[in-house]
N, C-alpha and C positions, 0 to 999 in steps of 0.2 A: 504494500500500500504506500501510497503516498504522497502527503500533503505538499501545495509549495503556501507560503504562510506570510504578509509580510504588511508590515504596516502602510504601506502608501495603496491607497487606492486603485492609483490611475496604475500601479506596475501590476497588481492582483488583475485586471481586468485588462492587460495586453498581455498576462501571461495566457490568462485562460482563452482568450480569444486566437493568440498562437499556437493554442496545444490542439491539433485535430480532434474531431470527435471519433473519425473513424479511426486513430493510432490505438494499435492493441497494446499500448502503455495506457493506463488509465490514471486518469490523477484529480485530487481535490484541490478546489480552491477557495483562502479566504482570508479577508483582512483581518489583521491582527497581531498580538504577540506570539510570535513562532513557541516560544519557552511552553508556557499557558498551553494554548491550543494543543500542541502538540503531546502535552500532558493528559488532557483532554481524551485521547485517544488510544494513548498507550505505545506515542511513537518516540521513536531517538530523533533527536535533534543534529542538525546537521551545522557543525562548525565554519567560520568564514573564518579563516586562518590561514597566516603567513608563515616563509616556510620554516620560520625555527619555532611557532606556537607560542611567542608570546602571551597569547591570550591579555591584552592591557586594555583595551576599547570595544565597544561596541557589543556586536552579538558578543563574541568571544569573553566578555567580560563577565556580559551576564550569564554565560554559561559558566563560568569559573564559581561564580558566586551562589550560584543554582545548586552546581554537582562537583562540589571541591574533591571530593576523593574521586571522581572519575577525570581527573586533570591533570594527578600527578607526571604521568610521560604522555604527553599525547604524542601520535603521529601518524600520518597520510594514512589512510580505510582504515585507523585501528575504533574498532566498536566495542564500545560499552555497555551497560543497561540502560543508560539513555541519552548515549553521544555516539556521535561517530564523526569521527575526525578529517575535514578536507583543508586542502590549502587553495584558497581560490585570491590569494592577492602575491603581489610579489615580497621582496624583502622591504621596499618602501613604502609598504601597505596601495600599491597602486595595483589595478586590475589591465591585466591583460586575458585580448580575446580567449588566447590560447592555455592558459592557465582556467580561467572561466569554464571553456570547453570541456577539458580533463574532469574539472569536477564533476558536471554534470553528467558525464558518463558515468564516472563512479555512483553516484545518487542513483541514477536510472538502472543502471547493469546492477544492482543492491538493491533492489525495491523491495528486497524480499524482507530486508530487515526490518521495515516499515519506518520509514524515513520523513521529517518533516524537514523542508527547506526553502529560503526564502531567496532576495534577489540577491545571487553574489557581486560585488564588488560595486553595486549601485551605492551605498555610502559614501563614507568618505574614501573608497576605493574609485571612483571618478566616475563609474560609468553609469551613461543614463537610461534609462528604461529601454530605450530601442536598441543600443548597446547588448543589454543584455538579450532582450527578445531576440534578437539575431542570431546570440550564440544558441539559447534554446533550439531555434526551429533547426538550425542547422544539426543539432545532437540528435534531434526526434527523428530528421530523416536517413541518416547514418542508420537508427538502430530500424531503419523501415529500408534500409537498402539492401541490395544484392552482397555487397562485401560486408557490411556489419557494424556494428561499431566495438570497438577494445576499453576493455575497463579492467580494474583490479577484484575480483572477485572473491568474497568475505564469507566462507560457508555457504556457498550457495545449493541448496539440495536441490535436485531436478530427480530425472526417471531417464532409464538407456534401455531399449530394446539388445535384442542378440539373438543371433542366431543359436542352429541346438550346437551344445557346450559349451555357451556364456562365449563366443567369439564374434568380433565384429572388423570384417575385413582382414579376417584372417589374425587376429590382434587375440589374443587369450586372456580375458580378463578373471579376477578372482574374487573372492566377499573377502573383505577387511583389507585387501591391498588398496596403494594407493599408486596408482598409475601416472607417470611421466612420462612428456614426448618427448621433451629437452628443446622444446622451441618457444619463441620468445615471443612471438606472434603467429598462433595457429589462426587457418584457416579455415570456412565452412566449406564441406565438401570436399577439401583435400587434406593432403598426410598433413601431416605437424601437430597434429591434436585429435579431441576424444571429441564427440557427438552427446548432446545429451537432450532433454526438453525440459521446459520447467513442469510442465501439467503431465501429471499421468496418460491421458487420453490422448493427449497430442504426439504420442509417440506412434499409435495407430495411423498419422498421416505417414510414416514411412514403414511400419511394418505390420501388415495388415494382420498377421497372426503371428509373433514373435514367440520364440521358445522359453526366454527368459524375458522377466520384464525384474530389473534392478532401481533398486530405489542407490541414486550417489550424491556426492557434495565436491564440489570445485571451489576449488582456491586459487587464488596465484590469477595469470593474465588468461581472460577469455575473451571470447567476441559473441557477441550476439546479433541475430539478422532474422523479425518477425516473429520473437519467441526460439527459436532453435540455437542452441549452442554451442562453441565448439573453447574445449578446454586445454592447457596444456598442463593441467595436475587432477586429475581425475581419484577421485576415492570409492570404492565400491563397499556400498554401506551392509545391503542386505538384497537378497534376492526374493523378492514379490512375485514372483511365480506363480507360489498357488494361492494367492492373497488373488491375482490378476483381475477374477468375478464378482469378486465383492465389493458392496455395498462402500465401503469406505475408499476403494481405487476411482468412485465417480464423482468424489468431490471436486470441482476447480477451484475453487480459493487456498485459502492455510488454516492451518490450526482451527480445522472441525472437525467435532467429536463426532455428529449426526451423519446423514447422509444427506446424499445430489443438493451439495449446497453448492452457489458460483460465489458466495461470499467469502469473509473472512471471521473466524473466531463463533463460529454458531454453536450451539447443542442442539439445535432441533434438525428437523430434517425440510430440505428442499428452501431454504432460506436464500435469495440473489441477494440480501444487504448485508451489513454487520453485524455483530455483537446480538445476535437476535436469539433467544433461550426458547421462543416458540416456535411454530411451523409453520411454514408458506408464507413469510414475510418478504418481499419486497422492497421496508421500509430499514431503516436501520434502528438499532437500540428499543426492538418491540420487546415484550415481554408475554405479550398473547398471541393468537392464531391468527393468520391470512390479514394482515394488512398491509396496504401500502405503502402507511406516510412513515414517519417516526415519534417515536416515542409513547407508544400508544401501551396502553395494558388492559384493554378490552381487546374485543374479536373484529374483525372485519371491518374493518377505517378505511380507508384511504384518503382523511385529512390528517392531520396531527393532533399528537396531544390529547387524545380522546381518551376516555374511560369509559363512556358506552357503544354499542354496536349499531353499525349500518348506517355509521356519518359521513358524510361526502365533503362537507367544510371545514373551515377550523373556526372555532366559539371566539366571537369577541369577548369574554372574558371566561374566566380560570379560576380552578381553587385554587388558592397557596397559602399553605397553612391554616387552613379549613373556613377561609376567608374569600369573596370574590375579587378578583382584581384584574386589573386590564391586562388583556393579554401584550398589549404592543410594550407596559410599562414592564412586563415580565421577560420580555424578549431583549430587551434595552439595558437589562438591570448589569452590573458587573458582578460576573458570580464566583464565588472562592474558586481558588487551584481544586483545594482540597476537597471538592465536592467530588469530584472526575475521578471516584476511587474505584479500582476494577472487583465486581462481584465474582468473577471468575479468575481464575488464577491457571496459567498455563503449565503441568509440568511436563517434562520430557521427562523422556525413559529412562534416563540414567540417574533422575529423581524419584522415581517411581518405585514402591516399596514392591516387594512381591504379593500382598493384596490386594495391590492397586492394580498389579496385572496383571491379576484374576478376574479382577473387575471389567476390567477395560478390555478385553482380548486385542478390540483394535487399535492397542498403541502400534502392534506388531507392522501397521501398515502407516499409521498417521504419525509415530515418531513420538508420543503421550499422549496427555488427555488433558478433558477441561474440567479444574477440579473449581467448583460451585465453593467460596469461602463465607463462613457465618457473616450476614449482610454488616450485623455493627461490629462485630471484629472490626471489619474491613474497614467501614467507616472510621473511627476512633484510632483506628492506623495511620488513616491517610491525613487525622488532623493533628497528631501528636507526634508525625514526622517531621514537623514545621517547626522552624526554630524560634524562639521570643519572640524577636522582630517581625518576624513573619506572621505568626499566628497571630498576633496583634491587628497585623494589618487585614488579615482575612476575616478577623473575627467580626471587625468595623464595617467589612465586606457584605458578609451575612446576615448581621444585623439591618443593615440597608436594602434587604430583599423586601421589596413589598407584601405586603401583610405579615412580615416576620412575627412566629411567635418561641420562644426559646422552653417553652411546656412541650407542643408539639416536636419541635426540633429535637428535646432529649428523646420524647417515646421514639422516634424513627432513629435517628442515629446514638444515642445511645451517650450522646456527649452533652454536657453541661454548660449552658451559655451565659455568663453571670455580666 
């Protein structure tokens, strides 16, 4: 996934109007604090950094200040829990095209990590909105061309077909090795590198019935050209073989526990948005059945924000806090970081107790599960992570929510508002 994120307007709305609708990179757009927002969703934040990482100004600073222990060494694609490291200005902190460009392939060729990032070097890096938009369009059609574009590649898991004996062009591959061409710039289609796809299913566009189908992760320099991949460090994780029929091989997004979702992070089944716990949502962040819009916890919406079934609109006003209140004033409001805490919690397998994967049979194929966290746990985590200064400031935050009430606010989170 992922966001580009940025306080000026007028760049948020020359971004998104440069990004094709038809490009099969897909990406969110929206003004604001990249930090915030990107918190918001559960994404890493993507560093404007010169090449020794000072980190003294700007993004970089407030990222220093954000995530001090993810700061201590930074450097170029190294990812954190919620940074990931570019250098998009030079040593004089001034931006060139060609530095600009590099980043943006890293961003895009990494999507997988769920990346939030704004306009590089439009600061006080020089460059102006059209500046930037230039090198965009130019990256989106690199990764939409016949040769590809080349990026640094960060664990990136995909799916490899093979022929019978786990062989591809004659090339003998193995489960737990880790494959090298010894080239420095592999190509798609020819020697110098591995073949891989990021989607399970879209390995079917070249092997209409493969022998093996291999779940692997690439590091190091790859290229990418419409989704297909080609590696020069290839690791052969596990072979999905006889996983190939099921139910959990037809997800296209990441990290869903459910089935045939095209989204990202579901439990339910057949969900095309996000973070959706019920089934046949369309919308993001539902928590009930078949809607479209978001945020809904009834059935069958397809406005927003509903709580009952069969709305088409969205209500000029809202409860908040068992109060009615305008929706436009609620939509306006500035709402804490620490509200944006994740009910669900991702573990991978190597976190995964032997209960759990008993529980779960299909981590074997999805790589772990989505473990549902008690709601105020979570809550009361995510407000008690905040340091003095901070918590002070959010707390003023929330208080300033319309119709605030701090009775209500303890029954649901669990936390005490004095």
């Amino acid at each position: 996934m992922l966001l580009f994120c940025d306080k000026a307007k007028k760049l948020v709305e020359a971004v998104k109007e440069a990004w094709p609708d038809e490009h099969y990179v897909r990406c969110e757009f929206v003004k604001g604090d990249v930090i915030p927002e990107a918190a918001k969703r559960g994404l890493k934040v993507v560093s404007c950094s010169n090449p020794s990482f000072s980190m003294g100004g700007g993004l970089d600073l407030a990222i220093k200040k954000a995530y001090p222990d993810e700061c201590d060494a930074p450097e170029a694609n190294k990812s954190t829990v919620h940074l990931f490291f570019q250098v998009t200005v030079d040593d004089k902190i001034k931006a060139e095209s060609e530095i600009v460009k590099n980043a943006l392939r890293q961003v895009i060729g990494n999507r997988h990590l769920g990346l939030a990032f704004t306009g590089f070097g439009t600061g006080i890096g020089g460059f102006g909105t059209d500046d930037f938009v230039s090198c965009l369009k130019e990256v989106l059609n690199e990764f939409a061309s016949d040769e590809g574009a080349k990026f640094h590649a960060v664990g990136l898991k995909g799916f490899k077909a093979t022929s019978d004996g786990m062989k591809c062009r004659d090339y003998q591959f193995k489960v737990g090795d880790a494959h090298e061409s010894g080239c420095d710039d592999p190509k798609l289609c020819q020697k110098g590198g591995f073949h891989f796809c990021r989607v399970a299913t879209e390995v079917l566009d070249f092997y209409s019935d493969p022998n093996h189908l291999l779940e692997v992760e690439a590091n190091g320099i790859c290229r990418e050209t419409k989704g297909k991949l080609c590696a020069s460090l290839l690791k052969v994780v596990k072979d999905l073989t006889c996983q190939m029929k099921e139910a959990p091989y037809l997800n296209t997004g990441d990290r869903n526990t459910g089935n045939l979702n095209t989204g990202d992070w579901n439990t339910g089944d057949r969900n095309t948005g996000n973070l959706n716990t019920g089934n046949l949502n369309t919308g993001d962040l539902n928590t009930g059945d078949r809607n479209t819009g978001d945020r809904n916890t009834g059935d069958w919406n397809t406005g927003d924000r509903n709580t009952g079934c069969f709305n088409v609109d969205a209500p000029d006003e809202i409860r908040c806090f068992g109060k009615m209140v305008k929706r436009v004033d609620w939509e306006r409001a500035n709402k804490p970081w620490f509200l944006y805490f994740k009910p669900v919690k991702w573990i991978g397998e190597s976190e995964m107790t032997d209960k759990e994967k008993g529980t779960y049979p299909q981590y074997v194929t999805t790589g772990g599960f989505l473990k549902v966290q008690d709601y105020k746990r979570a809550f009361i985590e995510s407000y008690e992570a905040l340091d003095s200064k901070e918590k002070a400031t959010q707390t003023a935050m929330l208080k300033a929510l319309p119709g605030f009430d701090a009775d209500i606010f303890r029954q649901i989170s669990g936390i005490t508002i004095k």
